[in-house]
C-alpha positions as CSV (number, residue, x, y, z in Angstrom):
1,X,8.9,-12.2,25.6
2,X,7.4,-8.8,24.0
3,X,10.5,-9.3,21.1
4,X,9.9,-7.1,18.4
5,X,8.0,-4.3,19.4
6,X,9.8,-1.2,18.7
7,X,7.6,1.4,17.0
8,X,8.9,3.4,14.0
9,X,9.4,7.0,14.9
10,X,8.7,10.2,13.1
11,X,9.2,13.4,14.6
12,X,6.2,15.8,13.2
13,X,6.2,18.7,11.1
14,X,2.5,19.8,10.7
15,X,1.4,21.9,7.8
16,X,-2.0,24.1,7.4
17,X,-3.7,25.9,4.6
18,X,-1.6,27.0,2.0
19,X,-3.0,30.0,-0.6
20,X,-1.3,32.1,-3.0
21,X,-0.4,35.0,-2.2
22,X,1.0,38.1,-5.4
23,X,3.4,40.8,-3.5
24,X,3.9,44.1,-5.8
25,X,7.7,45.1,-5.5
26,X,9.0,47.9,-7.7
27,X,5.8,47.6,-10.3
28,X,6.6,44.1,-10.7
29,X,4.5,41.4,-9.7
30,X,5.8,38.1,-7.2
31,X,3.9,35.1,-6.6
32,X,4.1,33.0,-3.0
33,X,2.8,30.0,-1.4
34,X,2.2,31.1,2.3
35,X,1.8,28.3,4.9
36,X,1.7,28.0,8.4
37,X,4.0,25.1,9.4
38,X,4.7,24.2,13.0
39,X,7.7,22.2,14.0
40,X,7.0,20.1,17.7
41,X,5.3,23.1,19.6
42,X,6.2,26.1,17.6
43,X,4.3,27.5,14.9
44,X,5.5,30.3,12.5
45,X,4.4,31.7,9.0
46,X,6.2,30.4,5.7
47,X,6.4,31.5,1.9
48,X,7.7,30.1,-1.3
49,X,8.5,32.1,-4.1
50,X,6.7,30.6,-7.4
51,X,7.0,33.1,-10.0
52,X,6.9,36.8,-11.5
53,X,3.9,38.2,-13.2
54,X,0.8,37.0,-13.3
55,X,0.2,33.2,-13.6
56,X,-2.5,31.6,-15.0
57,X,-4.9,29.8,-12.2
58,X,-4.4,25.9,-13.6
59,X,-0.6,26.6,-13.0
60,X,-1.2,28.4,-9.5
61,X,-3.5,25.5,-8.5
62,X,-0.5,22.7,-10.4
63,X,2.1,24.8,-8.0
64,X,0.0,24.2,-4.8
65,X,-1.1,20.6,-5.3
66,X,2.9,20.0,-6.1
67,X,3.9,21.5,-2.9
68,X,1.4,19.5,-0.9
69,X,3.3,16.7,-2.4
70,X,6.3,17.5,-1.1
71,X,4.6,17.7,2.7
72,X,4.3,14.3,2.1
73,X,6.5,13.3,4.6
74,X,8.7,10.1,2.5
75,X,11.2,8.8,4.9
76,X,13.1,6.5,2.0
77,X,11.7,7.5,-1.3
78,X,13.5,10.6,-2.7
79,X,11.3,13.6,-4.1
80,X,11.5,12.5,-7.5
81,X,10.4,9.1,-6.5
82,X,7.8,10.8,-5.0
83,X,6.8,13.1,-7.8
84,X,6.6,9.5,-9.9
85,X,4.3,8.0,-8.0
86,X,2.2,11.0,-8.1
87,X,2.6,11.2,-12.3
88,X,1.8,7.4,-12.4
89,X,-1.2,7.8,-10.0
90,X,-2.4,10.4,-12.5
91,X,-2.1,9.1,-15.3
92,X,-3.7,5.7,-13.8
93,X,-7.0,8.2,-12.9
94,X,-7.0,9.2,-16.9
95,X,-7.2,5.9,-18.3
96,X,-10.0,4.5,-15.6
97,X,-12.1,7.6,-16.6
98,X,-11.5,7.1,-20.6
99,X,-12.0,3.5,-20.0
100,X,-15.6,3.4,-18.4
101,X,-17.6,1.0,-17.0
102,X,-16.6,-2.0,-19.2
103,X,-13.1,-0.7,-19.7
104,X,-13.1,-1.2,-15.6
105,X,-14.3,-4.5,-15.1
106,X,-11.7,-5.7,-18.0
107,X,-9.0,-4.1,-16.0
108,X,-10.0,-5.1,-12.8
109,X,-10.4,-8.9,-13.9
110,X,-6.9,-8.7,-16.0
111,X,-5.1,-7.0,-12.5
112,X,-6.7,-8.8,-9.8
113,X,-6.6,-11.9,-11.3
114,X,-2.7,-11.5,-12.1
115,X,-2.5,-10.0,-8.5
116,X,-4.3,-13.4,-6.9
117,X,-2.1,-15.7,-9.0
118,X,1.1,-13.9,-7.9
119,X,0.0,-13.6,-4.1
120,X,-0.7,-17.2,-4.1
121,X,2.1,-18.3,-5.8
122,X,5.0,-16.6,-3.7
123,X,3.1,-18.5,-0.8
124,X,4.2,-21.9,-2.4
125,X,0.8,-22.1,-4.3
126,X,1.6,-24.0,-8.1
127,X,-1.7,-23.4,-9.8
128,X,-0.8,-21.3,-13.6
129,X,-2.1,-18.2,-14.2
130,X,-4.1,-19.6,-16.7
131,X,-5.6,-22.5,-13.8
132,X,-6.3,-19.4,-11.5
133,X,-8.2,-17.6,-13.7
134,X,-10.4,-20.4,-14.8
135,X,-11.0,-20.8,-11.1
136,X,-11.9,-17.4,-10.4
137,X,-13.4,-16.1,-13.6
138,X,-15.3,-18.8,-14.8
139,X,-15.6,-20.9,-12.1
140,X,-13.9,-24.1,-13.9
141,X,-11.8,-26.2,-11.7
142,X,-8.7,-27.3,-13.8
143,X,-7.7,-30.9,-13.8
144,X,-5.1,-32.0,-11.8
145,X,-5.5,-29.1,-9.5
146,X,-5.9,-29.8,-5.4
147,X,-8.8,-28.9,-3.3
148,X,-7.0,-26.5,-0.9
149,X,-5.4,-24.6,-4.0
150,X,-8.7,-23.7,-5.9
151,X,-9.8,-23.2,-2.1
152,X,-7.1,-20.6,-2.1
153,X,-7.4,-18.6,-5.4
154,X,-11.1,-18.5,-4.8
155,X,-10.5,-17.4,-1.2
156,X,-8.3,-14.4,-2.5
157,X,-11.0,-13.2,-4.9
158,X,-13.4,-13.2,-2.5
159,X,-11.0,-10.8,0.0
160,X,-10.8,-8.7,-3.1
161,X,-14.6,-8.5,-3.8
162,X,-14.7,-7.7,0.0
163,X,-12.5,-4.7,0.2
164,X,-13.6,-3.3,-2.8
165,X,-17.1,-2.4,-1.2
166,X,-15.6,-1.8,2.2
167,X,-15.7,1.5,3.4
168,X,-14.4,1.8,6.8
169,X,-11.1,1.8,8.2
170,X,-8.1,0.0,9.2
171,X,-8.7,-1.6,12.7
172,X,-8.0,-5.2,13.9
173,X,-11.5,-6.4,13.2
174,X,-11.0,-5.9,9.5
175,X,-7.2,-7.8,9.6
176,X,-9.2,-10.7,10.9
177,X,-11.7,-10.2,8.4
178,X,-9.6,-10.4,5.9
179,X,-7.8,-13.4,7.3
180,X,-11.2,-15.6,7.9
181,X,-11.3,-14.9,3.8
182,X,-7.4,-16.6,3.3
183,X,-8.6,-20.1,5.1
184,X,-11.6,-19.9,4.5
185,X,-13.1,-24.0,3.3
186,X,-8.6,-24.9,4.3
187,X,-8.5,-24.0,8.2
188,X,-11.4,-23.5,9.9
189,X,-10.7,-23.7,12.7
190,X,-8.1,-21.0,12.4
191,X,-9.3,-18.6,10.0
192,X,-9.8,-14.9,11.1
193,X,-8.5,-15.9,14.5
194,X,-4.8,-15.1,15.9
195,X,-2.4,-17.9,16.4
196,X,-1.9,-19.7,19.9
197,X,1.0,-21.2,19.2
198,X,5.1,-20.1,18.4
199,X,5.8,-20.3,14.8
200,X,8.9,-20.3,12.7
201,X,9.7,-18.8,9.3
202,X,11.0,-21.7,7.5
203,X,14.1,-20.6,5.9
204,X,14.7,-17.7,8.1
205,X,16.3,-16.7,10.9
206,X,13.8,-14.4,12.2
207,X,11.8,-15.5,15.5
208,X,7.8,-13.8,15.0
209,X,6.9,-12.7,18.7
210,X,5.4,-15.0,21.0
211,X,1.5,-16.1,20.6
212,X,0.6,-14.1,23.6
213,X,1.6,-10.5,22.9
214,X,0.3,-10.9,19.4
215,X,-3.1,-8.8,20.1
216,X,-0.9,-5.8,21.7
217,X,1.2,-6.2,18.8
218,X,-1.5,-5.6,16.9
219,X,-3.3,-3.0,18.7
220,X,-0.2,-0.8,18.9
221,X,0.0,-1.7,15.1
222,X,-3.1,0.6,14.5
223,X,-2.2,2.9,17.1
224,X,0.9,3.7,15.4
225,X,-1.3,3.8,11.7
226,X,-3.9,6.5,13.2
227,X,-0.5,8.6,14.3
228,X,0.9,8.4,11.4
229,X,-1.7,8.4,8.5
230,X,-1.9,11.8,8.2
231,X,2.1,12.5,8.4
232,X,3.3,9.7,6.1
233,X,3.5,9.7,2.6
234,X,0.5,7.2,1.6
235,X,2.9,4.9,-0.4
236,X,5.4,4.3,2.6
237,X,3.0,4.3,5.0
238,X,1.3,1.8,3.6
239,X,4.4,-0.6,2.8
240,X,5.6,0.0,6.3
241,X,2.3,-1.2,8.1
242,X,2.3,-4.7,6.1
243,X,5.8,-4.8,6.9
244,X,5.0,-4.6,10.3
245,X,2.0,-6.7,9.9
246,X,4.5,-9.7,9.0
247,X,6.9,-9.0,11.5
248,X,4.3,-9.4,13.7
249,X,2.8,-12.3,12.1
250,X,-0.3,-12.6,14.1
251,X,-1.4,-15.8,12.2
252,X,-0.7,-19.5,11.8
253,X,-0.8,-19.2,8.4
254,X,-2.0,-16.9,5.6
255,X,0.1,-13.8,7.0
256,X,1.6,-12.7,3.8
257,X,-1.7,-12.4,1.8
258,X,-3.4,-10.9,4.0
259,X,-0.2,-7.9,4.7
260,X,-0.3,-7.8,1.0
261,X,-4.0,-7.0,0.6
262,X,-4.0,-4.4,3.8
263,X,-1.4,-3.0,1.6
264,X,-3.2,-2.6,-1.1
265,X,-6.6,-1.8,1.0
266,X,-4.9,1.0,2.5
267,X,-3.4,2.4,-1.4
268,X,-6.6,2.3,-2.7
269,X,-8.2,4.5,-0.2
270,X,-5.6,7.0,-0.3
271,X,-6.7,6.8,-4.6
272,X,-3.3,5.7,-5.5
273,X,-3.0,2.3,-8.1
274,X,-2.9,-1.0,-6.4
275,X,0.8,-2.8,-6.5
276,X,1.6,-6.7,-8.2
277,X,4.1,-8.2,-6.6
278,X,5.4,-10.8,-9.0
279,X,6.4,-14.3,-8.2
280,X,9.1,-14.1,-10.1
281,X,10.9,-11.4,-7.7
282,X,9.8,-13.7,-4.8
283,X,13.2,-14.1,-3.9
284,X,14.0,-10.3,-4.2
285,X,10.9,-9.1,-2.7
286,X,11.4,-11.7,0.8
287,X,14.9,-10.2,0.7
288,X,13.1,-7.0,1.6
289,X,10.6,-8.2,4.1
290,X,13.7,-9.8,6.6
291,X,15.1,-6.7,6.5
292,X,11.9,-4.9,7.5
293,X,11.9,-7.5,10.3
294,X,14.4,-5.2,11.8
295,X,13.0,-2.1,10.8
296,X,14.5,-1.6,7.8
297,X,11.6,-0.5,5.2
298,X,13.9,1.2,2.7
299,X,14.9,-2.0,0.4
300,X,10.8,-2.5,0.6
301,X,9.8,0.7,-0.5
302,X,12.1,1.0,-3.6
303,X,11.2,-2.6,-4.2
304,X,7.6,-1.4,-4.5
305,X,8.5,1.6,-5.7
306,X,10.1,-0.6,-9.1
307,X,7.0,-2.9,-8.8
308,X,4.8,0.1,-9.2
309,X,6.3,1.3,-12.0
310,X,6.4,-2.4,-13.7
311,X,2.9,-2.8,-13.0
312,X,1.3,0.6,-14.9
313,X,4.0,1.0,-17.5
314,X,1.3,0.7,-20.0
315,X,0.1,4.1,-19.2
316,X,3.7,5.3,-21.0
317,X,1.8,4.6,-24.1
318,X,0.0,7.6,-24.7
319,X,-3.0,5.4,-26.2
320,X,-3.5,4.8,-22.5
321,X,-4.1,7.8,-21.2
């Protein structure tokens, strides 16, 4: 009993305040970043050396928010990984604020349905892209199509719609929230509340932990998010806690979705772009999630590192930006 619950570590390295900081040697002028950083109980005073002469203030202020990049912490994704995500999450601001309202809404209904077709669809769902977003957009139920599948992409939407206005924090109330969406009008009886019962992973040979140590799996679950929130890079942080979330897989059915849209909860409130997982890496992407069963995240993270990057490689055109 209790299998499974071995917390990822990180050892802390906490920075404060940087400023800039121009040092007059021999008539000429040196510019530093000076930070105090404090590694376990010791703190000391730190520089970086950014250039000679005087520098203009936007590339002073580009110097400092690329350095509090870098404090980051990314435990798998290299620095220029890191850097990429940032570029991409940049560029992503630009073309919601050239696009406007409208431009918004047409994104939002072109991702999130893509997003609620793919989600649905790696969990054995066969409704078409085209099916789901008649379902979902116009509120059309496609011939031929079951009850409990429209049930499903109309579920998902609605979890969307939900997070999008919620404001709060991660916490177990919301996971269940979340979940009551999944199965909603499918399982009742079920929906938004944690399994009683062992489950197996068809096709795997990973054992979730028993029924009963499910709520303190979960509640160490966001323990271990509020330690680590601040010391994380956002990206891995939030791949790793719907890693975990599976792993721990606290329901009788609907687990995936929901990790996937915690991911995404918890990307979106750190303001970086939202992530696609396609169907058609289903295979690829499951590869990823047994080995983050035993606390591996590293496959995971360049996984959705690649996803990213498939997902907003229209901002390469600069007509997107």
């Amino acid at each position: 009993m209790g299998t499974n619950r071995k917390i990822y570590k990180y050892v802390p390295i906490t920075i404060t305040m940087v400023y800039h900081e121009i040092r007059k040697l021999k008539g000429k002028l040196y510019n530093y970043l000076i930070y105090n950083i404090r590694e376990g109980k010791k703190w000391k005073k730190a520089s970086r050396y950014i250039g000679e002469g005087t520098l203009p203030e936007a590339t002073i202020k580009k110097e400092i928010e690329k350095f509090k990049i870098e404090l980051k912490k990314a435990e798998y994704l290299s620095k220029e990984q890191v850097l990429e995500i940032e570029n991409t999450r940049k560029k992503f601001d630009s073309y919601l604020r050239k696009s406007g309202k409208i431009g918004i809404e047409k994104f939002d209904e072109w991702f999130f349905t893509e997003l609620t077709y793919n989600s649905n669809a790696i969990e054995g769902n066969t409704l078409s892209l085209e099916d789901t977003s008649l379902i979902i957009n116009e509120n059309i139920a496609p011939k031929g199509a079951s009850l409990r599948e429209i049930h499903e992409a109309k579920n998902h939407k609605e979890a969307i719609e939900f997070l999008k206005i919620y404001k709060g924090e991660l916490n177990e109330r919301l996971i269940l929230k979340i979940h009551s969406f999944i199965l909603r009008n499918i399982a009742d009886s079920f929906a938004g509340k944690y399994r009683r019962t062992e489950v197996r992973i068809r096709g795997a040979e990973f054992k979730p932990p028993y029924a009963d140590v499910v709520p303190l799996l979960v509640t160490e679950l966001i323990r271990w998010y509020k330690e680590n929130k601040k010391k994380l890079h956002p990206f891995e942080l939030a791949a790793i806690v719907s890693a975990k979330l599976v792993t721990i897989h606290p329901f009788i059915d609907g687990n995936g979705r929901v990790s996937r849209l915690v991911m995404n909860f918890l990307l979106k409130k750190a303001k970086y772009p939202e992530i696609n997982i396609y169907v058609r890496e289903r295979g690829r992407y499951l590869d990823c999630i047994k080995e983050a069963n035993h606390e591996n995240y590293k496959p995971l993270a360049f996984f959705l590192f690649d996803t990213l990057k498939k997902n907003y490689s229209f901002l390469s055109d600069k007509r997107a930006v």
